[in-house]
N, C-alpha and C positions, 0 to 999 in steps of 0.2 A: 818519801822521796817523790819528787819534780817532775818530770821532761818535757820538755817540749818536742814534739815530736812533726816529723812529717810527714807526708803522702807522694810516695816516688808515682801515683797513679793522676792527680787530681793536683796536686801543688798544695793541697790543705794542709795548716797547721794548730796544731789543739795539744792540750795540755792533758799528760797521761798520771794520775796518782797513784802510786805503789808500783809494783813490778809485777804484770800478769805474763804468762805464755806468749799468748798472741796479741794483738790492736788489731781492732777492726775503726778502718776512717768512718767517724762519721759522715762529710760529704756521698763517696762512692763508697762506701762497702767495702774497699778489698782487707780482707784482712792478712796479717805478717806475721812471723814471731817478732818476740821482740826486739831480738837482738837484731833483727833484719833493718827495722824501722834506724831512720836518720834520727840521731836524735842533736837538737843542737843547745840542749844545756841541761843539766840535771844537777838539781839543787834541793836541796830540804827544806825552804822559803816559795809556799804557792807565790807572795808576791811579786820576788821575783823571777820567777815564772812566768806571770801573766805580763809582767813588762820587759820580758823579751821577747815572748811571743807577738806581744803588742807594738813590740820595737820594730819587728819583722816585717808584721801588717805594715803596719806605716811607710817602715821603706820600699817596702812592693809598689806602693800607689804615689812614691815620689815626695811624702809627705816624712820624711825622718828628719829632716831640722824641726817642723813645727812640733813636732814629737817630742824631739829634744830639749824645746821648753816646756813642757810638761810635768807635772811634778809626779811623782811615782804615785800607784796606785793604791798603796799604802797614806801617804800624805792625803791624795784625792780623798779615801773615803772616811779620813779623821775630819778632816774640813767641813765634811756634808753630815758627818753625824756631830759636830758641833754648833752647826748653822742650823741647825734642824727644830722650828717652833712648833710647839706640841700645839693640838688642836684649841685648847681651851683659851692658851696665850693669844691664839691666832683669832681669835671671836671677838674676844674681851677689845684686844687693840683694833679691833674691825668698829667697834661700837654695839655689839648684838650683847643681848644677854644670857651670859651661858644656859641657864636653867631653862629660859624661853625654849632656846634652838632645842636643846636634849627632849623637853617634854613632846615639843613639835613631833620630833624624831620619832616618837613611839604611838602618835596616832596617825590612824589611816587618814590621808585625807578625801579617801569618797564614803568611810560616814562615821560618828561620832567612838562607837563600839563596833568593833569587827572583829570576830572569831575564826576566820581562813576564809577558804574559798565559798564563793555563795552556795556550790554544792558540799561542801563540811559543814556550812550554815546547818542549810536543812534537814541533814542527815542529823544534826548536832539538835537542832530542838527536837526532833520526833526521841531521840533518847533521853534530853531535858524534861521533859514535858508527860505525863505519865500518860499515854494512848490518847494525842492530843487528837481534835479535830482538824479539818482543812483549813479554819477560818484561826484557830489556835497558832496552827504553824507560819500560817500567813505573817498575825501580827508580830510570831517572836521574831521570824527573818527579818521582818521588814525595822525589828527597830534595829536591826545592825545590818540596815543600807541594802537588803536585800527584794526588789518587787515582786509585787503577787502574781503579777503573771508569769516569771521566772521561777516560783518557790510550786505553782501549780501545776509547769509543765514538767517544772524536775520530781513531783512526786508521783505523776503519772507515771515516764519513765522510771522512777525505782520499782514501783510496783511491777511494772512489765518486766525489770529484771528479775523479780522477785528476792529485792534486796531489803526492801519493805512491803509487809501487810494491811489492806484495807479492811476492813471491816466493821460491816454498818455505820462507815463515816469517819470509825477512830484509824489512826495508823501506829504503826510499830515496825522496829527494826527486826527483825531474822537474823 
């Protein structure tokens, strides 16, 4: 079940489903039992529900003729979900080609292969890479768009975390 309910505190009106104890408004907070709350229609039909509450609004603001011609909120959202072009329809009659746009869609475009963040890059070759070098992990970042002077300062900083190990040049994760 329905109601439309109101706010003897605030003038708010919202739509209550089921039957609790109390309502609390959500504008002001106060909350009521239920039976306290006005209630001005209860029905088994949220939609109409929503277009009485919606009738109400309307007339509040002086606006209940143009309301009037309005089709129910039921009719509105048959409308919209039949007028509704799916993406691929919307491409094809744009002129674009689907497969182009999709493939587009799944590369990076700041560089050809890209495996996350430039710091999961680097973190990600010193695990790839069996106890790579400095000059090792340089080149793996850098083919997937990552610069050596950012793969060099980020493996200082892990070291100084002690997130990664150096040693004699090779490094490793912990």
């Amino acid at each position: 079940m329905y109601a439309v309910v109101g706010c003897s505190g605030c003038s708010n009106l919202w739509i209550i489903e089921g039957r609790s104890e109390t309502t609390q408004c959500p504008r002001c907070g106060s909350r009521k039992a239920y039976e306290k709350r006005k209630k001005f229609v209860e029905t088994e039909d949220a939609a109409h529900a929503r277009d009485v509450r919606a009738s109400m609004l309307a007339n509040r603001q002086g606006e209940g003729d143009a309301f009037a011609r309005l089709d129910s909120f039921a009719d509105l959202e048959a409308d919209v979900a039949d007028g509704v072009v799916d993406e691929t329809e919307y491409l094809e009659e744009s002129g674009l080609d689907v497969e182009e746009v999709e493939a587009a869609g799944e590369r990076d475009p700041r560089c050809p292969v890209h495996d996350g963040s430039k710091k999961e890059i680097v973190e990600g070759s010193i695990e790839a890479l069996d106890r790579p070098t400095e000059d090792e992990v340089v080149a793996y970042a850098g083919e997937r768009g990552v610069s050596a002077e950012y793969v060099r300062n980020a493996l200082e900083k892990l070291v100084r975390r002690g997130v990664v190990s150096e040693s004699r040049g090779r490094y490793r994760l912990l």
